[in-house]
C-alpha positions in Angstrom: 372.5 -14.8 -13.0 375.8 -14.9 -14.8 376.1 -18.7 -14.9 372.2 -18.4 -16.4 373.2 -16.2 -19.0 376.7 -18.3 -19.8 374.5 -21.7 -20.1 371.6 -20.3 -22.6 374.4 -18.4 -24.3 376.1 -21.7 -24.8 372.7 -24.0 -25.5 372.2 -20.8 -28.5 375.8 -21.5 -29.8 375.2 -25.5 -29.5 371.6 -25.0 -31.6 373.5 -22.8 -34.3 376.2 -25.3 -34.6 373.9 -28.2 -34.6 371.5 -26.6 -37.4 374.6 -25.3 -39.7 375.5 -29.3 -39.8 372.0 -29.9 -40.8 372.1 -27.2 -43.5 374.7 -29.0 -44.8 373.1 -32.6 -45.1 370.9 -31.3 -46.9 372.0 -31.1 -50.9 368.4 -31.8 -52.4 364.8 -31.7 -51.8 362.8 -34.0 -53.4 359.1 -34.0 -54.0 356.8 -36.2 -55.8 358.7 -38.8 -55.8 356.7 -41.6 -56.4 357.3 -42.8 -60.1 355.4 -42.1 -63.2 355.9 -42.2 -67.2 354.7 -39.6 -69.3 352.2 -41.2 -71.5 350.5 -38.4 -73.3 351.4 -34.2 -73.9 349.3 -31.2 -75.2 350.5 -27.8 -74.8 351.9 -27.8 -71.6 349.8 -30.4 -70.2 351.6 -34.1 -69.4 349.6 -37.2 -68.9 351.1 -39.3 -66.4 350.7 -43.2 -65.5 351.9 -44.4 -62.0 353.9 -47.1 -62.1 352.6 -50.4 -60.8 354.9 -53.7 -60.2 351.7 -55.8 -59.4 348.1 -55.8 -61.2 345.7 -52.9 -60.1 342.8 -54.4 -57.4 340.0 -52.1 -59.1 339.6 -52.4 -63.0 338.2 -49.3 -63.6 341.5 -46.9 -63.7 341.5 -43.4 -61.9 341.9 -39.6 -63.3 343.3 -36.8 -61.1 342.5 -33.6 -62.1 344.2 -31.1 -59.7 343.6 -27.6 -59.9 345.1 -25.0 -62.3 345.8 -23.0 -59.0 349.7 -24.1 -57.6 350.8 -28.1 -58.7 349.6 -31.6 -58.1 352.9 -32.4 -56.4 351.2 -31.6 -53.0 349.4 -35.0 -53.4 353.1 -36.8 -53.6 355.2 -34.4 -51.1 357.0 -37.2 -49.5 356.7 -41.1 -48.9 355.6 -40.8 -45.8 352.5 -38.3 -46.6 352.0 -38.9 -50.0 348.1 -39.4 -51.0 348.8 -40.3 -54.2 351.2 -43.2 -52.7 348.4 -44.3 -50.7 346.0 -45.0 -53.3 348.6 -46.1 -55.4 349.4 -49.1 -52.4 345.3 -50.0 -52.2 345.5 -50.9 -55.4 344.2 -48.1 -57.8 345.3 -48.0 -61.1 346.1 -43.9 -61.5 346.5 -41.4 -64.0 347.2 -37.3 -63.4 347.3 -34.5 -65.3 350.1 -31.7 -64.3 349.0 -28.5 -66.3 352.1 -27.4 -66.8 353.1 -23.8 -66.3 351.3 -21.6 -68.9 353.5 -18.4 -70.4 352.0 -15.9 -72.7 350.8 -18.1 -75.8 348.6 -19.5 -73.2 347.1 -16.2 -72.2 343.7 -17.4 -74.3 342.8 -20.6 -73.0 339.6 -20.6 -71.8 337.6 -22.9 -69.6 336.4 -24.6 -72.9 339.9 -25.3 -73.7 340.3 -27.0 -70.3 337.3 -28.5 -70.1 336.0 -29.9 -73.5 339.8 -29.9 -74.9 342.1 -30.7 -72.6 340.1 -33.2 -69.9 338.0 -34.4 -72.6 341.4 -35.3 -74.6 343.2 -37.2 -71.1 339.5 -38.8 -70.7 339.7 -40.4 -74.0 343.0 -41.4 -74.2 342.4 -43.6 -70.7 339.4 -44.9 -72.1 341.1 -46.2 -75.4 344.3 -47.4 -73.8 342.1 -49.9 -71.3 339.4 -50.4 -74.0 337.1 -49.1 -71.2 333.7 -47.1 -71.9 333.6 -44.8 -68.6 336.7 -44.3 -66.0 336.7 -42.9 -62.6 337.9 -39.0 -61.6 339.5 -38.0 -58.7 339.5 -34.7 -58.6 340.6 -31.8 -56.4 339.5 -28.3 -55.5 339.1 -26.3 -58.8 339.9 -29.6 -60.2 337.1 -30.1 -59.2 334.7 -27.8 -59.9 336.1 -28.7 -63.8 335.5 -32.4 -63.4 332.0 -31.8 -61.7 331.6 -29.4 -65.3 332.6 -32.1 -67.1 331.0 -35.1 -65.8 327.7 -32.9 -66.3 328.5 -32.3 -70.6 329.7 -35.9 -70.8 327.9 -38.3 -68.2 328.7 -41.5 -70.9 332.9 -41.5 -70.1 332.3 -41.2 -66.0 332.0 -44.0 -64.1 332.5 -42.3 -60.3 333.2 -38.9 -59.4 335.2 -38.4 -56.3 335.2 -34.1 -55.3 337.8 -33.3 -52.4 337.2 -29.7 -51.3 335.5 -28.7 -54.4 333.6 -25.0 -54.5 330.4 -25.3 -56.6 327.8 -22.9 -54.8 329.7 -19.3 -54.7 326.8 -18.1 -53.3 328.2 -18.0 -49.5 330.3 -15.2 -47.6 332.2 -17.9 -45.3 335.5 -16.8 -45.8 337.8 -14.3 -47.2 338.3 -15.5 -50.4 334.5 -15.3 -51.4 333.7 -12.4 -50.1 337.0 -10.0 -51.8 335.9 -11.9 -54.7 332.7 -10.5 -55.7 334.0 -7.2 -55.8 337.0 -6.9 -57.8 337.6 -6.1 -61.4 338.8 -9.0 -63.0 338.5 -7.7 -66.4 341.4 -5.2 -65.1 343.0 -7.5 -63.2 344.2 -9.9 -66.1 344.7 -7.4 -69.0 346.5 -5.5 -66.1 348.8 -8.5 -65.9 349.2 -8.7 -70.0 346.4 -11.7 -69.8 348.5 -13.7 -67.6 348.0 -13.9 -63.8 350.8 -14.5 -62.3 351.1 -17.6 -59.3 352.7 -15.2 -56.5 350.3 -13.3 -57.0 347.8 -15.4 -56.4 350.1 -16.9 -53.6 350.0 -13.0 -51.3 346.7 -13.3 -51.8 346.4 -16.7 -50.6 348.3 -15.4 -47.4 346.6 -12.5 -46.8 343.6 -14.8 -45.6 345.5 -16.2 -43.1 348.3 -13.2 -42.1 349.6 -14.8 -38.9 350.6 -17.7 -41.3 353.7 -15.9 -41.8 354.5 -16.0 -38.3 353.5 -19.7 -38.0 355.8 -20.5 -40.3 358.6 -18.7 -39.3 358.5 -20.4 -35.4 358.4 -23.9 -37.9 361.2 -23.0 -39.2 363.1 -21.7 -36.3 362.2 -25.1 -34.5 363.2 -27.2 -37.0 366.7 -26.3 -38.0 368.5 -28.3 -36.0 366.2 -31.8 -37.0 367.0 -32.6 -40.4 363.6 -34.5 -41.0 361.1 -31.7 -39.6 363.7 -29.2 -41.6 362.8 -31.5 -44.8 359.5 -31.8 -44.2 359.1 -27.9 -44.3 361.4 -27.2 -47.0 359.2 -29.6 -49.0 356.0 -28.0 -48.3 357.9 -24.4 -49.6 359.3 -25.9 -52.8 355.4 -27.1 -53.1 354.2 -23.3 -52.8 357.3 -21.6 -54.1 356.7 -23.9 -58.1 353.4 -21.8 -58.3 352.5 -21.8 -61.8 350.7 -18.8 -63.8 347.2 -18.8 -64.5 345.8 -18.6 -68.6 343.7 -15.2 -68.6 340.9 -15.8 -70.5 340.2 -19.1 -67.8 340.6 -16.7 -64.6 338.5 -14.1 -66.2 335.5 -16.7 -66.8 336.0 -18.5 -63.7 336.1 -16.0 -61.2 333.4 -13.9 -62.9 330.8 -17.0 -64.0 331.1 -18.6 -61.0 332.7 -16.3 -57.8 330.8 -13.3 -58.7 327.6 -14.4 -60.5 327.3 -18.6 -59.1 326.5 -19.4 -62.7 327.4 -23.3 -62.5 324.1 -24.1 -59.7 321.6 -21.5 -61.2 322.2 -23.1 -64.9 323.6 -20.5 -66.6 326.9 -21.5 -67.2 328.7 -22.3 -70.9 331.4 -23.8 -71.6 332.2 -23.6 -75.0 329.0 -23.8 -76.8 327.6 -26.3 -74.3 325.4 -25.0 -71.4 326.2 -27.2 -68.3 323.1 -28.6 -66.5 324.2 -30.4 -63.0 321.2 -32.2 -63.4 323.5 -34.2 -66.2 325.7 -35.7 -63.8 324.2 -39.1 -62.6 327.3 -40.9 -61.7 327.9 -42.4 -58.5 329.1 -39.0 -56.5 331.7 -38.9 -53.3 332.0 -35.3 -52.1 334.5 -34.7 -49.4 335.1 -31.3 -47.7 337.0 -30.1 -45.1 335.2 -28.5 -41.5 338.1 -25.7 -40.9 338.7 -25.0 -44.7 339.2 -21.3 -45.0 339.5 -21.5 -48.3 337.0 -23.9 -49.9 333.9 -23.4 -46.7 331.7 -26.4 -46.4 329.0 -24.3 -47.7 330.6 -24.2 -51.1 330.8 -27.2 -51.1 328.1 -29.4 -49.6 325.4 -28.2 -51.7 326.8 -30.2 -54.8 324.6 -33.1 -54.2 321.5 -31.3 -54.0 321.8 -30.0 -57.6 323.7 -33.3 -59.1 321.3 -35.9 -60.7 323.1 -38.5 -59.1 320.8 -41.2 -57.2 324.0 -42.7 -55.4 326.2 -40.0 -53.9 327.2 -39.4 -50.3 328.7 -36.7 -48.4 332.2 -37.1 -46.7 333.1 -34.7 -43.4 336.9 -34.3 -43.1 338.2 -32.9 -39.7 341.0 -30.6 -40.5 341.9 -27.7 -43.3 342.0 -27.5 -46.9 345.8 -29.1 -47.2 345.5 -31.4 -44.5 342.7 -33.4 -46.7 346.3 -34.3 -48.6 349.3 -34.0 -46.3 348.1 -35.1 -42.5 348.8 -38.2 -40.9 344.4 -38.1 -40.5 344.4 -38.6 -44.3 346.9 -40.6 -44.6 345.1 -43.1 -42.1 341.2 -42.1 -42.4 340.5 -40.5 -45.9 342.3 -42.6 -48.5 341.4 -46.2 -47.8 338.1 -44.7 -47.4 338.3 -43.4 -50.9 339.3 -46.5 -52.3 336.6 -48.6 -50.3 334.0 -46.3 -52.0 335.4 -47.0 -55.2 335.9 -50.7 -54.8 331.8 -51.2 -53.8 331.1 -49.8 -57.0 334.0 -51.2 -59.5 331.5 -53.4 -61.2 
């Protein structure tokens, strides 16, 4: 029994030792990595190009429009699961807007400013630069629900539409995040928070749909101190979630209520500025992908977007796995992104 205790005792003391060196290997993580120039600014909002060393295999270039909620640099959080470095490597041609991370000037920006300003302004600038008269999008979860928006107002600058885990119909109760949503007092909620929501807020609530998370996370961490790589790999995923940015008021405010609480964008109800969004609108080529064990985007928010979409070419894409592993498992990396650009290469004509 003693000589039991004395060898775990020592294999404890050898882990310590062994993750205390690793600790100290590490100076930096690095995320989003994959270079990019800055090629057009508004607000907060940066344009960026991927660089390319050889000639893009589609013509037609590529918008990413990630969501408001957290940063795009999930799609780039190292080289070995980077989405972005995928598509980049199959030939796309690939722009991205990063939002930025809104302070208190930006407490009024609503979802016209997003919509009608800001993508509308990124749209245009691709579209001069390559002399081109539509492009592709890209987009991802709420970034998607605003490209599905504004491929419906302006049908003439979208070539393809590509939805990853976008909610459109807020009609359903599958899971938490649509069912706490359709009760609360947002009105309260953001002039509670001075008109600015902040991102760990948003981030507890986040967690609070899946508590034993914490725990799940902790046993990663435990695991991986004395491996440098597994270590890195879940340090990146933390910086990811820690660089939460604040959410613009006035855009929460319409978004949750319009859509969460009264599904405005399917019934066609829904304004954006001074321009009523009719689904009906969008007719181009449509790939909508969800995930089947999203908890926080449910199939059936998602699914229904080609039944309401005037699209005559659009197909529906079933991804085994949850809402980040669309982006960061080794499945995606293999499965969904050269199936992406397959679909867009059949129709780069």
């Amino acid at each position: 029994m003693e000589n039991k205790l004395i060898e775990e005792f020592n294999g404890i003391s050898s882990k310590l030792l062994k993750s205390a060196q690793t600790l100290n290997q590490i100076t930096e993580v690095d995320i989003a990595a994959t270079p990019k120039t800055a090629v057009y600014s508004e607000d907060k909002l940066t344009l960026y190009h991927y660089n390319r060393e050889e000639k893009a295999a589609l013509k037609t270039p590529v918008l990413i429009v990630y969501a408001l909620v957290n940063t795009y640099k999930m799609l780039d959080l190292q080289p070995d699961r980077s989405y972005i470095k995928n598509l980049l490597g199959a030939g796309l041609d690939i722009y991205l807007i990063d939002w930025g991370f809104p302070t208190q000037s930006d407490r009024y920006l609503s979802m016209d400013d997003y919509v009608n300003g800001y993508i509308n302004n990124c749209v245009d600038f691709i579209r001069k630069k390559h002399r081109a008269e539509k492009i592709n999008i890209l987009s991802i979860c709420q970034g998607g629900t605003l490209s599905v928006i504004y491929s419906s107002l302006y049908p003439n600058k979208i070539k393809n539409l590509v939805t990853h885990v976008t909610p459109v119909d807020f009609s359903t109760n599958d899971g938490l995040l649509f069912r706490w949503s359709k009760d609360m007092d947002f009105d309260k909620l953001v002039e509670g928070n001075h008109g600015l929501i902040p991102g760990e807020f948003l981030n507890q609530g986040f967690d609070m749909l899946k508590p034993m998370m914490k725990v799940q996370k902790q046993q990663a961490l435990t695991n991986s101190l004395d491996d440098k790589d597994k270590l890195l790999n879940f340090l990146r995923m933390e910086k990811w979630i820690s660089e939460s940015p604040n959410q613009a008021g006035e855009c929460f405010r319409q978004f949750m209520k319009d859509l969460y609480q009264q599904n405005k964008l399917v019934k066609g109800e829904l304004e954006v500025g001074s321009k009523k969004v009719n689904l009906k609108n969008l007719t181009a080529p449509l790939l909508n992908i969800y995930a089947t064990e999203d908890h926080l985007v449910p199939p059936a928010a998602t699914i229904p977007l080609n039944d309401y979409v005037g699209s005559t070419d659009k197909e529906l894409y079933s991804f085994k796995g949850g809402h980040i592993g669309v982006f960061v498992g080794g499945k995606s990396q293999k499965e969904l992104a050269p199936a992406v650009v397959e679909w867009l290469k059949k129709r780069d004509k």
